[in-house]
C-alpha positions in Angstrom: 22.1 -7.4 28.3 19.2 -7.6 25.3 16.4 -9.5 25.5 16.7 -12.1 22.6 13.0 -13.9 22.6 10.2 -14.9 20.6 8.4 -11.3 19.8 5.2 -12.9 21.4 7.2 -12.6 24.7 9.5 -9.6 24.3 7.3 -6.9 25.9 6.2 -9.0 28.9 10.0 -10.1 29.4 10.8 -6.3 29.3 8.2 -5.5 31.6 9.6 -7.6 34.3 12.9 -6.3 33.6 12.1 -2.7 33.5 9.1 -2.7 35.6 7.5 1.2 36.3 10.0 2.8 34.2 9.2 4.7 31.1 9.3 2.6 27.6 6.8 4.5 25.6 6.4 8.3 25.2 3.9 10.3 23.0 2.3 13.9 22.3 -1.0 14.2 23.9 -2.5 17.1 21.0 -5.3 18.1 24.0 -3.1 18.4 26.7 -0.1 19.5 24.7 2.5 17.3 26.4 4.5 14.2 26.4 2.6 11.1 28.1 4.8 8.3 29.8 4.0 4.5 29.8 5.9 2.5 31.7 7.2 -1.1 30.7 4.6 -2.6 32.9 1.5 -0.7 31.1 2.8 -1.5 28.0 2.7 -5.2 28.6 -0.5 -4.8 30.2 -2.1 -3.4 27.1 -0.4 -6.2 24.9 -2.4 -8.8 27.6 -5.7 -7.0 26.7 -5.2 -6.9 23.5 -4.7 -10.6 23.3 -7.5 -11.9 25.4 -9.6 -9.3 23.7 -8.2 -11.1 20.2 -8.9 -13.9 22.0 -12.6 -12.9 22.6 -12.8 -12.4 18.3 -11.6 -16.1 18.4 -8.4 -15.6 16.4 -7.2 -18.6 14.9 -3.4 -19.4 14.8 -1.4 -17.5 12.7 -4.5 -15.5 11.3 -3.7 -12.0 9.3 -4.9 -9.1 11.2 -4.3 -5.9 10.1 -3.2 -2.0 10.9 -4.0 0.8 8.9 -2.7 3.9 10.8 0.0 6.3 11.4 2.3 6.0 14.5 1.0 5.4 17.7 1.1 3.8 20.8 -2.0 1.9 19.9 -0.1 0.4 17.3 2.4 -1.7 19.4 0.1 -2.7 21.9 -1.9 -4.3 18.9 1.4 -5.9 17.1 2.4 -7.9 20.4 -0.7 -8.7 21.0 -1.1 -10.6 18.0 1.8 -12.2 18.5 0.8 -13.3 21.7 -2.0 -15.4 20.0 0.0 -16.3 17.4 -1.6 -13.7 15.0 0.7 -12.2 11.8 0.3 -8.5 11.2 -0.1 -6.8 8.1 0.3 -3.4 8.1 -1.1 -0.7 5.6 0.8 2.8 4.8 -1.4 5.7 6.7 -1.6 7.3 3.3 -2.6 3.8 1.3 -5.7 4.4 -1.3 -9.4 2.6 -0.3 -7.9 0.4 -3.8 -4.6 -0.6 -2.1 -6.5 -1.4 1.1 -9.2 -2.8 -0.6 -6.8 -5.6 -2.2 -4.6 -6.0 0.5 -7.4 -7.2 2.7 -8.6 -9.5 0.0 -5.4 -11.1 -0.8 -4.8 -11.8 2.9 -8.1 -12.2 3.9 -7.9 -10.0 6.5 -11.2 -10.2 9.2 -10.0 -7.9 11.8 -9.0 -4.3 10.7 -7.1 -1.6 13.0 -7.5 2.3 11.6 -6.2 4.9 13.0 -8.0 8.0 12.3 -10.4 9.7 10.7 -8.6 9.6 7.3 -7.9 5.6 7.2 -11.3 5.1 8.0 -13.0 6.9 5.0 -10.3 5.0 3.4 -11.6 1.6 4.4 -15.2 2.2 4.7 -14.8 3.2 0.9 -14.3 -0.1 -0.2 -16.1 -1.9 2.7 -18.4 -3.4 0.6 -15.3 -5.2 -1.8 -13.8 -6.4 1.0 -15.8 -9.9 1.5 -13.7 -11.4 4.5 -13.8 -8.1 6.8 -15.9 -8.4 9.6 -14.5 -5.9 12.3 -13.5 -2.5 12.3 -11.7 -1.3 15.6 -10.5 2.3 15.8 -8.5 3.8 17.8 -8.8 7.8 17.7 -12.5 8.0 19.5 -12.8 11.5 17.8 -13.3 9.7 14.4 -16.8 9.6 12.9 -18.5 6.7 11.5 -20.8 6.4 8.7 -24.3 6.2 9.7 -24.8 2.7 8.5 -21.5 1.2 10.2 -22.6 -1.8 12.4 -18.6 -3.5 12.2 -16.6 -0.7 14.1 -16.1 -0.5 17.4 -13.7 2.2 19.2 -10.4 0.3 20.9 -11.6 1.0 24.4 -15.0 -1.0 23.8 -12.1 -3.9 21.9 -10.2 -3.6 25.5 -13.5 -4.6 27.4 -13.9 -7.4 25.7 -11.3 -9.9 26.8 -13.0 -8.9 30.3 -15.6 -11.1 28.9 -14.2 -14.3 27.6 -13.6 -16.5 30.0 -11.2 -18.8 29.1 -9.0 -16.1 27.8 -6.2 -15.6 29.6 -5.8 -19.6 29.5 -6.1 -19.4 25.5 -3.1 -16.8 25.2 -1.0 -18.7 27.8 -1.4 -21.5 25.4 -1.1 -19.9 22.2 2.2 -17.9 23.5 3.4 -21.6 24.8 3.3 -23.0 21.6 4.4 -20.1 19.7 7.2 -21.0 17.1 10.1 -19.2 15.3 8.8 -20.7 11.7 5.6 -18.8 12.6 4.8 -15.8 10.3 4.9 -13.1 12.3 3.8 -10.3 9.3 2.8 -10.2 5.9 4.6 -6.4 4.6 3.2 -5.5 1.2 5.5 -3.4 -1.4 4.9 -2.3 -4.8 5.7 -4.3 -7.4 6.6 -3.2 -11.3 3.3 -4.3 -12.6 1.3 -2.3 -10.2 0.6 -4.9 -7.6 1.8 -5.2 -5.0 3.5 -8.5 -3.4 3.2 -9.5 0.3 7.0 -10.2 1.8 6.1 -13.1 4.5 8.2 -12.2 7.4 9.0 -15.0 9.9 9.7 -15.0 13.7 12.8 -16.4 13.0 14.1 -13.3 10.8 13.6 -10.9 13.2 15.4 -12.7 15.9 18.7 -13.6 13.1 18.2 -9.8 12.7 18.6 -8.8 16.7 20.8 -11.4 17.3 23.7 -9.7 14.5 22.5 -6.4 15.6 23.0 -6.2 19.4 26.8 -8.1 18.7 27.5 -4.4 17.1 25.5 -1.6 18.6 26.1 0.2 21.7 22.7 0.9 23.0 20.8 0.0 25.6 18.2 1.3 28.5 19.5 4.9 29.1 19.1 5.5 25.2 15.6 7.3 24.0 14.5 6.6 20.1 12.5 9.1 18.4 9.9 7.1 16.1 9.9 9.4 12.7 9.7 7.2 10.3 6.5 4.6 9.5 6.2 1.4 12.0 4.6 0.0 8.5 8.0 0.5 6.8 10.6 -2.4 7.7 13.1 -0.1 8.4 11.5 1.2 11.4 9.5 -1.9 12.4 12.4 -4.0 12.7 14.2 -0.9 14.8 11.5 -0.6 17.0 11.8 -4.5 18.0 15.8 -3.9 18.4 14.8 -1.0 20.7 12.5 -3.0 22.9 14.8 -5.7 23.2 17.2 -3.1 24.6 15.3 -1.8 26.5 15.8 1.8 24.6 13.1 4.0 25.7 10.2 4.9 22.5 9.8 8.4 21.7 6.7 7.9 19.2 6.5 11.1 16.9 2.6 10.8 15.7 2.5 13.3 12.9 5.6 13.4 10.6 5.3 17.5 10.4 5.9 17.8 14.0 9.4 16.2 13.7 11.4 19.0 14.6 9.2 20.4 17.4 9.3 17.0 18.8 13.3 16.4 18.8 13.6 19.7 20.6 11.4 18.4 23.3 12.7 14.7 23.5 16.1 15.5 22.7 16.4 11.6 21.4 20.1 10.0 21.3 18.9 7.4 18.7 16.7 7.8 14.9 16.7 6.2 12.4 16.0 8.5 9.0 15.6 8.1 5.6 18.6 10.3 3.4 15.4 13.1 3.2 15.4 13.8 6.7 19.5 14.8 6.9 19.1 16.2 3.3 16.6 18.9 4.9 18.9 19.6 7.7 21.5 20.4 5.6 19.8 22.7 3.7 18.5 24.6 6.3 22.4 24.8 7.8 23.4 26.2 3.9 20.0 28.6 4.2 21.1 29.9 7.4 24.4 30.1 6.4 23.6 32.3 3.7 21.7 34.5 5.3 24.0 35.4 8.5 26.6 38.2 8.7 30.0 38.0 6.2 31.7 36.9 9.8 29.4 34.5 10.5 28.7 32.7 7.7 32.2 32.4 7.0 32.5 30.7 10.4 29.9 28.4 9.9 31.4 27.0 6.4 34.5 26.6 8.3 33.4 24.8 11.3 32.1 22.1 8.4 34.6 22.4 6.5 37.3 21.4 9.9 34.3 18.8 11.0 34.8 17.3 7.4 38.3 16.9 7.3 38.4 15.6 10.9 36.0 12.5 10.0 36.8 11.6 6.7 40.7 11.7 7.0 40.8 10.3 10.2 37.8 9.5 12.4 36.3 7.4 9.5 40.4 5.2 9.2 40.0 5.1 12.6 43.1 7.1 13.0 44.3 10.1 15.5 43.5 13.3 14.7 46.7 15.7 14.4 47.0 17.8 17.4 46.6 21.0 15.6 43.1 19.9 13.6 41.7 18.1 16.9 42.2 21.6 19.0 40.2 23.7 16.1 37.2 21.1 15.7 37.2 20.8 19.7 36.9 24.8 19.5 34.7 25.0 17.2 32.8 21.8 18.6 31.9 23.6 21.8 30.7 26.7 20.0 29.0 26.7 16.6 28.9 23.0 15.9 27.2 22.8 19.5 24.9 25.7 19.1 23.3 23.5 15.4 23.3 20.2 17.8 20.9 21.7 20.5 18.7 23.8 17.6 17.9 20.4 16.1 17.4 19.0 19.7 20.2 16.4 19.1 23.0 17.6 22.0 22.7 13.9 23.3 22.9 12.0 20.3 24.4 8.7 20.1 24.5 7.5 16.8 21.8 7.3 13.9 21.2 4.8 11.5 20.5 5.9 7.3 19.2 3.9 4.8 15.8 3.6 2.5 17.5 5.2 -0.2 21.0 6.4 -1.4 22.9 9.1 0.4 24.8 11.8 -1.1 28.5 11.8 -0.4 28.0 15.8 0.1 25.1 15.1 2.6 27.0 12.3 4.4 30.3 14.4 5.0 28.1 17.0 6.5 26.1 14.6 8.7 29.4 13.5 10.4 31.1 17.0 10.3 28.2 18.3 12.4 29.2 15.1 15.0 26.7 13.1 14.4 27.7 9.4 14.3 25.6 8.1 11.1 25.5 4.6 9.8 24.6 4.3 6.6 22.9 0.8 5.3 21.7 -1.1 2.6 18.5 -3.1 2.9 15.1 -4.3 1.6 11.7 -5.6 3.1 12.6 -8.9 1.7 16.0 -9.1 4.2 14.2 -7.9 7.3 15.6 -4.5 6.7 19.2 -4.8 6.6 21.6 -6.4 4.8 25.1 -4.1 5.0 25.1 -1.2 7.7 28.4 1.2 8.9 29.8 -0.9 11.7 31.2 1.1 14.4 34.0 -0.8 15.6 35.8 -0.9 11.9 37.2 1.8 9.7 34.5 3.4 7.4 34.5 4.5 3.6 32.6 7.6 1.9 29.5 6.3 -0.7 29.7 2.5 1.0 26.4 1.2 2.7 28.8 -0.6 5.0 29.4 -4.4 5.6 27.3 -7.1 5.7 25.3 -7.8 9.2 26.7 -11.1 11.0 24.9 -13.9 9.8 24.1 -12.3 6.6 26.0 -13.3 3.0 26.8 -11.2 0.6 28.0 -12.0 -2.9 28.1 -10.6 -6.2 26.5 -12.1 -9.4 25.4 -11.8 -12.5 25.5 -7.8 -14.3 27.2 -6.7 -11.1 23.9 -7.8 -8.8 23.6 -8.0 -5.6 22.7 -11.5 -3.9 22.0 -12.1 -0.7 21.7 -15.2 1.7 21.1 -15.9 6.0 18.2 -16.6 7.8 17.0 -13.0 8.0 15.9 -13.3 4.3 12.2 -13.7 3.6 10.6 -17.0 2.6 8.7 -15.1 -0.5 5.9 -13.6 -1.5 2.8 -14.6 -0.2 0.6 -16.4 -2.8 3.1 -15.9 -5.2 4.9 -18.8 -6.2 6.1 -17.7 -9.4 7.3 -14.3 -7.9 9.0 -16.6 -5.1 10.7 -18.5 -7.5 12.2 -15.7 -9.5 13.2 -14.1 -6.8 16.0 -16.5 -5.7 18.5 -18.3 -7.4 18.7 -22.1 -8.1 21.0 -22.1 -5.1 19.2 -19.6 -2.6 20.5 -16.2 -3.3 17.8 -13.6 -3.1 18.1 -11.1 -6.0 17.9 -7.7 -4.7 17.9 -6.0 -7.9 20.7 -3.7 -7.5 24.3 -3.6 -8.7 27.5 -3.3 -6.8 30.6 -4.5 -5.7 32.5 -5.2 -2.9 35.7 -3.2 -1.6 38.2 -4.2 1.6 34.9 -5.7 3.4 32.8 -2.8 2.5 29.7 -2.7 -0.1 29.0 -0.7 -2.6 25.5 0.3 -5.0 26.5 1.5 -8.3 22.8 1.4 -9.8 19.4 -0.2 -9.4 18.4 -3.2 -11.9 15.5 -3.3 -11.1 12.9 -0.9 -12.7 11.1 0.0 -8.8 12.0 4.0 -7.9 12.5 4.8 -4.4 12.4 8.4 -3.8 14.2 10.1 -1.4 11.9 10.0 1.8 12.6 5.9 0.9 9.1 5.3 -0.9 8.7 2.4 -3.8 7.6 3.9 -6.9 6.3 1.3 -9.5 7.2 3.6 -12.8 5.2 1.5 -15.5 2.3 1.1 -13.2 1.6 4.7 -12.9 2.7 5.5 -16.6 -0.2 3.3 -17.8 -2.7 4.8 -15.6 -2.0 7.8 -18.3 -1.6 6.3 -21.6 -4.5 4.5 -21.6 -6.2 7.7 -21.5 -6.8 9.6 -25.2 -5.1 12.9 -23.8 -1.8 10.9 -23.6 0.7 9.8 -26.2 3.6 8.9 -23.7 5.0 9.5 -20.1 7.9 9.0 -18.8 8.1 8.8 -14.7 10.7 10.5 -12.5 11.1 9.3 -9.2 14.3 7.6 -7.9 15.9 9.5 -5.8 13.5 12.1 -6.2 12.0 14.3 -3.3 8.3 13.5 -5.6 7.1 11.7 -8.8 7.0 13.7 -11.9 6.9 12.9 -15.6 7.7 13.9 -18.8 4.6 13.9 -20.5 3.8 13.9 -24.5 0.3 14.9 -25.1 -2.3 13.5 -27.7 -1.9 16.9 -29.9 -4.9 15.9 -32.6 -7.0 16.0 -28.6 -4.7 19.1 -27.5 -5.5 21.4 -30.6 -8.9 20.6 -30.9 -9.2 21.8 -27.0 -6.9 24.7 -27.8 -9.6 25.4 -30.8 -12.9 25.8 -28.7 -10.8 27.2 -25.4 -10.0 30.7 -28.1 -6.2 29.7 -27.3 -3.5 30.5 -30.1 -0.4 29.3 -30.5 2.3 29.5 -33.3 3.7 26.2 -32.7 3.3 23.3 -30.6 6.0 23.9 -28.1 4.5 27.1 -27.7 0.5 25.2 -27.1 2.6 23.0 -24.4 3.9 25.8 -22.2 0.4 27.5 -22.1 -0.9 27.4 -18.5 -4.7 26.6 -19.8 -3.2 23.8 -21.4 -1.4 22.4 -18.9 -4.1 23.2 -16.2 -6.5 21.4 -18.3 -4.0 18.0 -18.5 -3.2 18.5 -14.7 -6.8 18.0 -13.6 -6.8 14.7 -16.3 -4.1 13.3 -14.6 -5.4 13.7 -11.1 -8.4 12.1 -12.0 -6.3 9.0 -13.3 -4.6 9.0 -9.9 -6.8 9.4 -8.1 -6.7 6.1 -6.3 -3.2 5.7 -5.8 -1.0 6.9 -2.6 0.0 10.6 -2.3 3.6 9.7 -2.6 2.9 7.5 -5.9 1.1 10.4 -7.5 2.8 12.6 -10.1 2.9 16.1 -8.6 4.3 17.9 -11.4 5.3 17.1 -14.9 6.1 19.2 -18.3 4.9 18.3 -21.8 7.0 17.7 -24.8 6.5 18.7 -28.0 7.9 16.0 -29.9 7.8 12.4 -29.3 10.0 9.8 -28.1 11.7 8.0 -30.6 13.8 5.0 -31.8 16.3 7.6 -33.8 16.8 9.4 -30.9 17.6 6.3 -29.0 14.8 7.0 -26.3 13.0 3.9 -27.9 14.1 0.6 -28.4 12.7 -1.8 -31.4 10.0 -2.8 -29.4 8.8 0.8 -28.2 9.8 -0.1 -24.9 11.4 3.4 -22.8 15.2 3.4 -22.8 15.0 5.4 -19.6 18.3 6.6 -18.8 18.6 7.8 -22.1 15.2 10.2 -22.1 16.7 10.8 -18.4 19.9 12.5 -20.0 18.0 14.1 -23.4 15.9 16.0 -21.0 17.9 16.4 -17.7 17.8 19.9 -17.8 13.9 20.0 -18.3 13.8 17.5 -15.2 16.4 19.4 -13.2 14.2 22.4 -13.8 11.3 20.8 -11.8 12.4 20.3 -8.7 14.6 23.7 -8.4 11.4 25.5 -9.1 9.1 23.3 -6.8 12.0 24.1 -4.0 12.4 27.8 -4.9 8.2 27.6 -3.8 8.5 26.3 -1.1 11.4 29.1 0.4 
């Protein structure tokens, strides 16, 4: 049976439940191997964390945050805090010294967690800016500090020092005593449409309304192993990870997202949860391989799919029985090919893996199932403790839905086709942000969610995003105006347009300041017979490119525009691309230049082969 708790209790609970067996794994880079930690070491840890919080004199429900990528470290320092009543606010790994730098500020952060070497440049670059920061801890004891650094401390000298408090053991008993489910267990910070970004308070009490309608559904438990891909930072993951541990599902923490591959092979994990980028990659690698194999072969392979296809989505997916006939094929071909691209991936053992971030293509999704993989797909945001709708496993599934709503959980339809949702794993609002708060939700308590659906025989449906936030495909928020203003605002730039949703990375369709471009073209020797011609010149557009770095260059590697092409006419109101008051009609420029934008991404993926 889960453990349903208060999070400040979850690991010890599981510790004396689980005792000497395994709950955390990780890649040792030295030693080039897998390192076990049992249950019991992983409470342990969360102790010492506490009584070392303790030491710091944490008050109650104080904001401490974690700036880092994936690691064990991580958890130990999330439970902790929640063992004195502490809230956590994480930071992306890849966040700017400017997004950390306001972060801190707005939630007044005093302790600060950083991973490596790269978050730590990141916050010691705006160290001075950051008036309420008085402690640095790292964890990676490789990483260099700056010469003048009198705040950091490595997290093996943090450890030591609930050792030296006293009364600390007796402080966390009575802080963990006390703890509540109204407390604010996290303050999660995503992007918002003006460029900053809003802090989602998330409550105790959402994350146990989110386990409690999760573990009614899911069939996993203690023999099940996890493989940590995406972000603990991102909701979609954090709030898994706490589902895992109250399952007592073993934690397979991937460290570095470029190793994924290597590490499923070696883990061989029955559980992962992706973003739609993760399965879109697979199935381009099946389609490469595919391609390059014998006539015999890859006419095999197509038809393995093709039965695997048929098999789910006429039957398996209704919940019906397979015909005799089609149910000996796919069992033939099930134990052969299919098989052989389960154990290359590393995912012979799989049990089922939950999708969402970002919308799924009904091509990748039939695949996903046709190779036997048992995907759910869901719907979600940060502001709903990740999921709202998921595929649920015990009732008949439809292609293109993001499933039914999670018990507990309302659903409705309002205004322009929106999406409103209601149940106690919905956020309280933003932090600080009263007016944001207030928008958010309507008079009578539904949150907006910004996208547009419907409902169909219990099932939910997007048809298109309201809001104007991107997500691109690897399930990142994009603020579009935010990063087009960066540009404009700059004399080499008339107007830009950002692509992103959906995307695999931000572009733009750019039009240049040409009175700036053609006097640059003039002293550079460059001649041109027209100004399409001056936009398609590589000096040109090398010369823009470094512009727009420099413009960026405080903003998060996946919010940064990584390619773009210039236009040589403008946007306007005749073409519909404008309306009266200048403002972009998106979807329009989106279809007057779709082949322009389609171009982009096929020749940023024909570089990469």
């Amino acid at each position: 049976m889960p453990i349903l708790c208060h999070l400040s209790q979850l690991v010890q609970k599981s510790a004396a439940r689980y005792g000497d067996r395994t709950a955390i794994q990780y890649r040792n880079y030295a030693l080039d191997r897998w390192i076990p930690v049992s249950w019991n070491k992983f409470a342990r840890r969360v102790g010492q964390v506490s009584r070392s919080l303790a030491a710091l004199n944490v008050g109650v429900q104080e904001n401490i945050a974690i700036f880092s990528q994936n690691k064990p470290e991580y958890l130990f320092v999330e439970f902790g805090a929640f063992g004195m009543r502490g809230a956590i606010v994480p930071f992306y790994a890849t966040s700017s010294g400017a997004q950390v730098q306001y972060m801190i500020n707005d939630a007044s952060v005093r302790i600060l967690f950083v991973g490596e070497q790269q978050q730590y440049d990141a916050a010691w670059s705006v160290i001075s800016l950051c008036h309420s920061l008085e402690h640095i801890i790292i964890f990676d004891r490789s990483v260099k500090k700056s010469d003048n650094d009198t705040l950091s401390i490595y997290f093996d000298e943090f450890l030591r020092l609930g050792d030296e408090k006293p009364d600390a053991e007796e402080m966390v008993r009575e802080r963990t005593e006390n703890a509540a489910d109204e407390d604010l267990a996290g303050i999660l910070y995503t992007s918002g449409t003006t460029g900053q970004p809003k802090g989602v308070m998330m409550l105790h009490s959402q994350y146990q309304a989110a386990l409690k309608g999760h573990v009614e559904l899911l069939p996993m438990g203690e023999n099940d192993i996890t493989m940590n891909f995406l972000p603990f930072c991102h909701v979609f993951e954090g709030a898994w990870t706490k589902l895992c541990i109250a399952c007592g599902v073993q934690l397979a923490i991937n460290l570095r997202p470029l190793d994924i591959q290597k590490s499923m092979r070696e883990v061989r994990p029955t559980l992962m949860c992706a973003v739609p980028r993760f399965w879109e990659k697979v199935y381009q690698g099946v389609l490469d391989k595919a391609e390059t194999a014998g006539t015999v072969q890859r006419a095999l392979i197509k038809d393995a799919l093709k039965t695997g296809a048929e098999v789910w989505e006429r039957y398996v997916s209704k919940q019906q029985k397979v015909p005799l006939g089609l149910r000996l094929k796919y069992s033939a071909y099930d134990k052969t090919i299919i098989r052989l691209l389960r154990n290359t991936l590393g995912l012979d053992r799989a049990n089922f893996f939950p999708v969402a971030g970002a919308s799924i293509s009904n091509e990748v999704e039939r695949f996903v199932h046709a190779a036997g993989f048992k995907m759910l797909a869901g719907y979600g945001l940060t502001e709903t403790c990740a999921t709202v709708s998921f595929d649920h496993p015990d009732r008949p599934v439809s292609l293109g839905s993001i499933g039914r709503p999670l018990p507990g959980v309302e659903v409705k339809i309002g205004e322009n086709n929106e999406i409103l949702v209601r149940g106690n794993t919905v956020t309280p609002g933003y932090y600080k942000k009263e007016n944001e708060t207030k928008e958010a939700f309507t008079p009578d308590g539904w949150l907006h969610t910004g996208d547009a659906g419907y409902v169909k025989d219990g099932e939910l449906y997007i048809t298109e995003r309201i809001k104007d936030l991107f997500k691109t495909s690897n399930g990142k928020y994009i603020a579009p105006q935010a990063i087009e203003g960066r540009l404009t605002i700059d004399r080499h730039f008339e107007q830009v347009v950002v692509v992103a949703d959906k995307r695999k990375f931000v572009s733009a369709l750019i039009v240049p300041s040409f009175p700036v471009l053609e006097s640059f073209a003039q002293v550079q020797g460059i001649s041109y017979g027209s100004r399409e011609e001056l936009c398609k010149d590589n000096r040109v557009i090398r010369y823009l490119a470094n512009h727009i770095e420099t413009l960026q260059q405080d903003l998060a590697a996946y919010e940064k525009i990584k390619r773009f092409v210039l236009l040589s006419e403008p946007l306007t109101m005749e073409n519909g691309e404008l309306t009266n008051t200048l403002k972009v009609r998106r979807q329009v420029v989106y279809k007057n230049y779709a082949d322009e934008i389609e171009q982009i991404y096929l020749q940023a993926e024909a570089e990469q082969k």
